[in-house]
Gaussian input, Z-matrix of N, CA and C with variables (Angstrom, degrees):
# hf/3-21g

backbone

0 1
 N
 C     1     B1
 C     2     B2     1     A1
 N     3     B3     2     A2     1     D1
 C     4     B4     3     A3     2     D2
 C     5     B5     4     A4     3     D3
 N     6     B6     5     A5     4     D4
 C     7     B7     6     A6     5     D5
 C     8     B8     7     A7     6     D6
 N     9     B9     8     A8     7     D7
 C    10    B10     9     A9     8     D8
 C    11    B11    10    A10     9     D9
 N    12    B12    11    A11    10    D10
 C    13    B13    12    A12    11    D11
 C    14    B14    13    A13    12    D12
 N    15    B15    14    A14    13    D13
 C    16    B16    15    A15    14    D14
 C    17    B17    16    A16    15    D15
 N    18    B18    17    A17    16    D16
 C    19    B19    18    A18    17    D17
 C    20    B20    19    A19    18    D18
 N    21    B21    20    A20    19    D19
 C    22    B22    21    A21    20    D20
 C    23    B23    22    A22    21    D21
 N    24    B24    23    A23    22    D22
 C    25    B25    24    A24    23    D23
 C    26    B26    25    A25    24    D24
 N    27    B27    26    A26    25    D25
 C    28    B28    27    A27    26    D26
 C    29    B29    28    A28    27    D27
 N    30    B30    29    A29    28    D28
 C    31    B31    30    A30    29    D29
 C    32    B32    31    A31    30    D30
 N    33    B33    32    A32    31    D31
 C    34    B34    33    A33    32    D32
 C    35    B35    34    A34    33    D33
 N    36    B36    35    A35    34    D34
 C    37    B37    36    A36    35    D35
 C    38    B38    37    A37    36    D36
 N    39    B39    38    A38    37    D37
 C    40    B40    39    A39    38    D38
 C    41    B41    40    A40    39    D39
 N    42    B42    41    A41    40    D40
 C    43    B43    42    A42    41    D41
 C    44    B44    43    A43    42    D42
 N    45    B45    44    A44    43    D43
 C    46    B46    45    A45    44    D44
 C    47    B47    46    A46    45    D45
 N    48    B48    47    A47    46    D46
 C    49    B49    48    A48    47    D47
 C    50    B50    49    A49    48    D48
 N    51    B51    50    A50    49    D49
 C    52    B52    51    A51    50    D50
 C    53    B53    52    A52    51    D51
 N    54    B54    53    A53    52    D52
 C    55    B55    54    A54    53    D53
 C    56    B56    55    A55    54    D54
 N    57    B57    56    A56    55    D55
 C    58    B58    57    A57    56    D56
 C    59    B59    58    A58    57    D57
 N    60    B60    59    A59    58    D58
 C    61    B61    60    A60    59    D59
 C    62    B62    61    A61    60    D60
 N    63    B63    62    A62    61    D61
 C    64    B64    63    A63    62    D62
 C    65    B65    64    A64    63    D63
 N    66    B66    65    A65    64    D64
 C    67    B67    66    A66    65    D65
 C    68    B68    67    A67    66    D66
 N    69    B69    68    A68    67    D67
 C    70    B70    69    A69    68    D68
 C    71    B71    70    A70    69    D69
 N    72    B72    71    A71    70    D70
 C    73    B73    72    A72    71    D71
 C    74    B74    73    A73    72    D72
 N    75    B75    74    A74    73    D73
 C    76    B76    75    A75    74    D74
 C    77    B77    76    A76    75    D75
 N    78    B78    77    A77    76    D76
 C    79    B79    78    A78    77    D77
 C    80    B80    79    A79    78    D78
 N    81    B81    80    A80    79    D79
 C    82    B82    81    A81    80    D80
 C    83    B83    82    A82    81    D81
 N    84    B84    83    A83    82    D82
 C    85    B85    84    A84    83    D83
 C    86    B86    85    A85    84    D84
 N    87    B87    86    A86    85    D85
 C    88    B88    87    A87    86    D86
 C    89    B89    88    A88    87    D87
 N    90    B90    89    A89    88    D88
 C    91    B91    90    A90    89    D89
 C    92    B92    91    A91    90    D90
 N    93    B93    92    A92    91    D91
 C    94    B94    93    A93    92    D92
 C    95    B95    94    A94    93    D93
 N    96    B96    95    A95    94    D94
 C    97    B97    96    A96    95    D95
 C    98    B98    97    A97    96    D96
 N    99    B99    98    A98    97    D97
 C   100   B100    99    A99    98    D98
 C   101   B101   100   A100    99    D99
 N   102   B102   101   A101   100   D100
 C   103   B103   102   A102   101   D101
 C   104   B104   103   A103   102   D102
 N   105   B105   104   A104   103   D103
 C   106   B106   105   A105   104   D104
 C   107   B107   106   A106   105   D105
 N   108   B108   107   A107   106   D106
 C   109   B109   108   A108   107   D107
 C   110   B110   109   A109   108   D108
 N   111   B111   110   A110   109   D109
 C   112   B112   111   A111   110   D110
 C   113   B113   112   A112   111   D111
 N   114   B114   113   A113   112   D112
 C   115   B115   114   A114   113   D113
 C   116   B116   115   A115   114   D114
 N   117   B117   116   A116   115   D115
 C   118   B118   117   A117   116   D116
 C   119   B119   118   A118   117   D117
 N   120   B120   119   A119   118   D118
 C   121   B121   120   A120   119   D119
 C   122   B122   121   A121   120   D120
 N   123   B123   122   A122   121   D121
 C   124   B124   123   A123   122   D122
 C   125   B125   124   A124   123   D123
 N   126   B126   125   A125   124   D124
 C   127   B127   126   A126   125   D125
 C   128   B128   127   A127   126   D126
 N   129   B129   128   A128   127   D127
 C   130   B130   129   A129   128   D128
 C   131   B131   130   A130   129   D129
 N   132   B132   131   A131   130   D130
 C   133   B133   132   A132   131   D131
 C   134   B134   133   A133   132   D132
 N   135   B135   134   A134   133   D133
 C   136   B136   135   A135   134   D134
 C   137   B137   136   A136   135   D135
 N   138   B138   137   A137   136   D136
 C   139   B139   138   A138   137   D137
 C   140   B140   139   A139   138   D138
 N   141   B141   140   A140   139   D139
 C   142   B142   141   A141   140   D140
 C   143   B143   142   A142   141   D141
 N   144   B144   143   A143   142   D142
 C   145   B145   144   A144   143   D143
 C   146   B146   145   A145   144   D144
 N   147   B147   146   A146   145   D145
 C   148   B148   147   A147   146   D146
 C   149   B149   148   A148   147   D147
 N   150   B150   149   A149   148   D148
 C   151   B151   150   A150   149   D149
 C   152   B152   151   A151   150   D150
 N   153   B153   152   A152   151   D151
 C   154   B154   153   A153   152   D152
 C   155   B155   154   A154   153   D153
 N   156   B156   155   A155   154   D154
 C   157   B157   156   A156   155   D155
 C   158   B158   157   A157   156   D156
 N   159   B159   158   A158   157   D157
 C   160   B160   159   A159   158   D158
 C   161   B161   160   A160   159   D159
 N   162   B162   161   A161   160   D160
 C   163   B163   162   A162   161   D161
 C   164   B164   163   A163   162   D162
 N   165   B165   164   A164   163   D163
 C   166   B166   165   A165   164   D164
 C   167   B167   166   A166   165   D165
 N   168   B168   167   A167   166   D166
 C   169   B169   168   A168   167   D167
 C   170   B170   169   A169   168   D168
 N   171   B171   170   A170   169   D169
 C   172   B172   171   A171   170   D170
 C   173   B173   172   A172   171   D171
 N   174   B174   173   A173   172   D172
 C   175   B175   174   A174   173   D173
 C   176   B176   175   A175   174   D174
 N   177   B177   176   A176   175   D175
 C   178   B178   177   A177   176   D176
 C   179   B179   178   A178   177   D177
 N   180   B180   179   A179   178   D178
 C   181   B181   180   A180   179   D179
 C   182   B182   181   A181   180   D180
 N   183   B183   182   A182   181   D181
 C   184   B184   183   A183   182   D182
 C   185   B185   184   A184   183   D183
 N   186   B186   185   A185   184   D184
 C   187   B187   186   A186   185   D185
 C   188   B188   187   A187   186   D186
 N   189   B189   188   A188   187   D187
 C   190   B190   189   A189   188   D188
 C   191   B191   190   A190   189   D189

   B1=1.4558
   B2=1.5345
   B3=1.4416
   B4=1.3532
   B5=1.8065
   B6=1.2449
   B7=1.4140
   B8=1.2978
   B9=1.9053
   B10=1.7561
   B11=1.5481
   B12=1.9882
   B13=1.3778
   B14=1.8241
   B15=1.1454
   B16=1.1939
   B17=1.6689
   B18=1.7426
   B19=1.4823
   B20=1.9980
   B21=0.6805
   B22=1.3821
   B23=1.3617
   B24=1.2323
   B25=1.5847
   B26=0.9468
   B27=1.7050
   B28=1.3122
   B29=1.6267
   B30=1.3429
   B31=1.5426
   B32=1.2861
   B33=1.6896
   B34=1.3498
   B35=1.6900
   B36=1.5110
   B37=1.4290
   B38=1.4903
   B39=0.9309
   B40=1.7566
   B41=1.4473
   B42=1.4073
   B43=1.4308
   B44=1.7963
   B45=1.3742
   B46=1.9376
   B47=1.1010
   B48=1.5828
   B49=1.7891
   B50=1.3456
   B51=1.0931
   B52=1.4294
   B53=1.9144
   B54=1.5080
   B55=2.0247
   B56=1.4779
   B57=1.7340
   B58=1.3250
   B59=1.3812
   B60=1.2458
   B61=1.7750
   B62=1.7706
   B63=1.8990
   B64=1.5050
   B65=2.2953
   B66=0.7165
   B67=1.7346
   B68=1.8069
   B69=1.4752
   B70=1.5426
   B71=1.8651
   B72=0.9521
   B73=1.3051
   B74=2.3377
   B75=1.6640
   B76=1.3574
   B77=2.0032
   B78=0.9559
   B79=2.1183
   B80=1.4236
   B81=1.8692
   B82=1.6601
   B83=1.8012
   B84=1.4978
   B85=1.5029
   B86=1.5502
   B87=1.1408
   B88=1.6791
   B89=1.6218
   B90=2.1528
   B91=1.8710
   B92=1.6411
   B93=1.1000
   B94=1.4309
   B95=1.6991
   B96=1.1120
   B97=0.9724
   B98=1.8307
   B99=0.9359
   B100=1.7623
   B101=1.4219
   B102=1.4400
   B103=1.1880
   B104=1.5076
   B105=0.9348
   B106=1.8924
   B107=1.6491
   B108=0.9228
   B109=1.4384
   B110=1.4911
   B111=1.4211
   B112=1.3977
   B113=1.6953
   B114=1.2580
   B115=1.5286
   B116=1.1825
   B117=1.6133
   B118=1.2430
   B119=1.7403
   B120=1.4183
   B121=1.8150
   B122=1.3728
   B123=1.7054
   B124=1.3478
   B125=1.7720
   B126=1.1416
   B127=1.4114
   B128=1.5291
   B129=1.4014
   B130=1.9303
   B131=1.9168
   B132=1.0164
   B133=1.5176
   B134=2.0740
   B135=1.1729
   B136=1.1905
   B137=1.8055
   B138=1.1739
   B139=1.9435
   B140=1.8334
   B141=0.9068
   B142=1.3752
   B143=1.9527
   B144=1.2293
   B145=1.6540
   B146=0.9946
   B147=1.5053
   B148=1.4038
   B149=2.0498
   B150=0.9708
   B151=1.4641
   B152=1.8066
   B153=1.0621
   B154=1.7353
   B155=1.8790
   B156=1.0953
   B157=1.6928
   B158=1.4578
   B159=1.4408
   B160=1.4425
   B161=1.6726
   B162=1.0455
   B163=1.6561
   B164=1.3653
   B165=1.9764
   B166=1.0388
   B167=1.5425
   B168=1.7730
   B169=1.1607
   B170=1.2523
   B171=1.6362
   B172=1.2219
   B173=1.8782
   B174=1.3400
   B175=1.2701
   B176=1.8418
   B177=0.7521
   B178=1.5887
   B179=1.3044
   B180=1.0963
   B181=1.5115
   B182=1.7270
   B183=1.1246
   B184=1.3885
   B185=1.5202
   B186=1.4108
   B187=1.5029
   B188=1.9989
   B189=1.2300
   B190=1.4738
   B191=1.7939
   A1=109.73
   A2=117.36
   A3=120.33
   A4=116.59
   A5=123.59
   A6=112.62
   A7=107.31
   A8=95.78
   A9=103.00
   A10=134.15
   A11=95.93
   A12=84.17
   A13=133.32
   A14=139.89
   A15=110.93
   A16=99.51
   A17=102.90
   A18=99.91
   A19=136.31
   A20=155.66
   A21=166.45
   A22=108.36
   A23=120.90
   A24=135.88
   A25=120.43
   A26=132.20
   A27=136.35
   A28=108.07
   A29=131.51
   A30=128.66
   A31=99.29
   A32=126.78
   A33=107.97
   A34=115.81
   A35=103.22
   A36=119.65
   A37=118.62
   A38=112.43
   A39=133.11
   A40=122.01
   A41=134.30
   A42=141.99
   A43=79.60
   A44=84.27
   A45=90.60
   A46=95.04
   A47=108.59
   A48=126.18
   A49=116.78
   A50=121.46
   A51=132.06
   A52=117.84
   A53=93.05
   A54=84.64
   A55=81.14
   A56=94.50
   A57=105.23
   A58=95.47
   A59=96.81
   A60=110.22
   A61=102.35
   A62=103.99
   A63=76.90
   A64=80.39
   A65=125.18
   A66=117.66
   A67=102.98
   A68=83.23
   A69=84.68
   A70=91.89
   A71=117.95
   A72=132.87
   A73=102.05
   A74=95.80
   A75=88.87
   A76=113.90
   A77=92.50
   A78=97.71
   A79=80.62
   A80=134.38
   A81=132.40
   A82=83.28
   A83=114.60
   A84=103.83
   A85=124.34
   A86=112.98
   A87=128.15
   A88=89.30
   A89=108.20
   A90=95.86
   A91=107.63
   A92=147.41
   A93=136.54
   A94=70.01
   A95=156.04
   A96=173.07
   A97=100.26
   A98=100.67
   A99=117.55
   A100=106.06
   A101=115.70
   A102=130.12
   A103=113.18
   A104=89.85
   A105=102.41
   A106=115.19
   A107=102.16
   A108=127.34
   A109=109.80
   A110=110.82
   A111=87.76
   A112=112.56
   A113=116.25
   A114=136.11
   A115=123.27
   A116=117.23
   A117=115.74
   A118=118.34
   A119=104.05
   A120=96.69
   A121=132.20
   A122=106.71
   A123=139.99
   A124=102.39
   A125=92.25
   A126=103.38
   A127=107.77
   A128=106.52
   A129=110.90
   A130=112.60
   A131=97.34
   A132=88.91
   A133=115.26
   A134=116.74
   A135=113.34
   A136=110.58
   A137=97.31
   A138=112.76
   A139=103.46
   A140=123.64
   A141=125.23
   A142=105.45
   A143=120.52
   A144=144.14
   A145=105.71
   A146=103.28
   A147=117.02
   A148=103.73
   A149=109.34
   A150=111.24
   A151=110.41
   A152=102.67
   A153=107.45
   A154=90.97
   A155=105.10
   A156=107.33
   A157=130.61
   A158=110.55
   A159=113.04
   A160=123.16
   A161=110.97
   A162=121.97
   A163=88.73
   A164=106.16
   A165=128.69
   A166=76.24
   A167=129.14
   A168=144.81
   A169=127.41
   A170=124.57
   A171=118.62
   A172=89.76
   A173=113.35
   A174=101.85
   A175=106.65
   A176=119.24
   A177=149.17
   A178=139.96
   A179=134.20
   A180=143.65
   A181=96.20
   A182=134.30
   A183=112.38
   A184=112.33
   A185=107.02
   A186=112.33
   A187=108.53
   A188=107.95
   A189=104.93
   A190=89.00
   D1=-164.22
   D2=170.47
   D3=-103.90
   D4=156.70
   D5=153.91
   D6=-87.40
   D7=143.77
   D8=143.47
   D9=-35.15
   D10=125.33
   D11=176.99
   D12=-64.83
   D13=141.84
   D14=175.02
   D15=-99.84
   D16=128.72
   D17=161.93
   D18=-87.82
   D19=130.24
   D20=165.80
   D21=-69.88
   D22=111.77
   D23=176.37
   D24=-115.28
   D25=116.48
   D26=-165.85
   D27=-66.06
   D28=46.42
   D29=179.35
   D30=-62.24
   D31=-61.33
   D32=-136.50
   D33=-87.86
   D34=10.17
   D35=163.34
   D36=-101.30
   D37=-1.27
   D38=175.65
   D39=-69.01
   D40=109.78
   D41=-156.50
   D42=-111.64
   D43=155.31
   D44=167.22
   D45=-81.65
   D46=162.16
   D47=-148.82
   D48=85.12
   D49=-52.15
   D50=-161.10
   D51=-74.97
   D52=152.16
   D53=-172.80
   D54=-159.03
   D55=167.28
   D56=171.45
   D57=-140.85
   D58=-169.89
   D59=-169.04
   D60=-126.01
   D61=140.78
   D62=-179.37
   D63=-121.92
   D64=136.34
   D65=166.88
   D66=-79.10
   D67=142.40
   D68=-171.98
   D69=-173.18
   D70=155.53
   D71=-168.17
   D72=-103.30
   D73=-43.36
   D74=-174.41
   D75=-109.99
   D76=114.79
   D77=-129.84
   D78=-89.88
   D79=-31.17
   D80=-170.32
   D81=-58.92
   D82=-66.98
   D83=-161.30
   D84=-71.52
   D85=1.58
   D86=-178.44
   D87=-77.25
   D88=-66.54
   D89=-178.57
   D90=-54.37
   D91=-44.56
   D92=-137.50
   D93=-80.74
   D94=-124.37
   D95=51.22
   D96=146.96
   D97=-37.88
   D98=168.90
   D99=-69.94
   D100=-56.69
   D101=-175.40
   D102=-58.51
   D103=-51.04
   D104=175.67
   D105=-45.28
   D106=-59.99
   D107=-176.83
   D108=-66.41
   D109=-35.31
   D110=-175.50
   D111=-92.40
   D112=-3.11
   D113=167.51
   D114=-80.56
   D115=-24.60
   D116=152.42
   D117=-74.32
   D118=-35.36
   D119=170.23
   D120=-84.77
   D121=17.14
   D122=-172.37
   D123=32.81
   D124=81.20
   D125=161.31
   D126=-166.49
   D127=151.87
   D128=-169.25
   D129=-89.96
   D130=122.96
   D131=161.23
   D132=-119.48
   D133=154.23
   D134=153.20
   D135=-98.10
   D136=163.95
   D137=-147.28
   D138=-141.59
   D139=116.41
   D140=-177.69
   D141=-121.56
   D142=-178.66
   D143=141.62
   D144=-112.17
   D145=125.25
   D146=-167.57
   D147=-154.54
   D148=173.06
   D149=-175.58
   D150=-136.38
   D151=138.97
   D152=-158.64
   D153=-141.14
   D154=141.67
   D155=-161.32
   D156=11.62
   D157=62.96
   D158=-162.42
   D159=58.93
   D160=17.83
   D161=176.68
   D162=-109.46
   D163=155.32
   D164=-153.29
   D165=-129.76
   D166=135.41
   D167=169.65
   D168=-174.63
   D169=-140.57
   D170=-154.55
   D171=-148.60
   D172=127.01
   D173=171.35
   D174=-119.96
   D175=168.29
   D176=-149.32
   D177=-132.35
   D178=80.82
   D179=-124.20
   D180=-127.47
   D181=91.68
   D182=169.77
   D183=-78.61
   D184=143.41
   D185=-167.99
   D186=-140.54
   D187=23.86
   D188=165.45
   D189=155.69

């Protein structure tokens, strides 16, 4: 089979204000996966689908 990907999320350099963008085609498991992560590094983000130079993805808002 394959392994799980593991993703890396720039949280612990992350000031509130700040977001990043991830491109990705399947955007429900990009938030769960954002979300996850940022609850394990106990800090909040809000999480959208969103599109950034004609790319289809997930952007990333830390907000507490």
């Amino acid at each position: 089979m394959y392994e799980e990907i593991e993703w890396v999320f720039p949280f612990d350099g992350m000031e509130i204000g700040e977001s990043f963008f991830v491109p990705t085609l399947k955007t429900s498991h990009m938030i769960y996966a954002i979300e996850s992560g940022a609850k394990r590094a106990g800090i909040k983000v809000k999480t959208f689908a969103t599109s950034k130079d004609n790319h289809l993805g997930v952007r990333a808002w830390r907000i507490g």
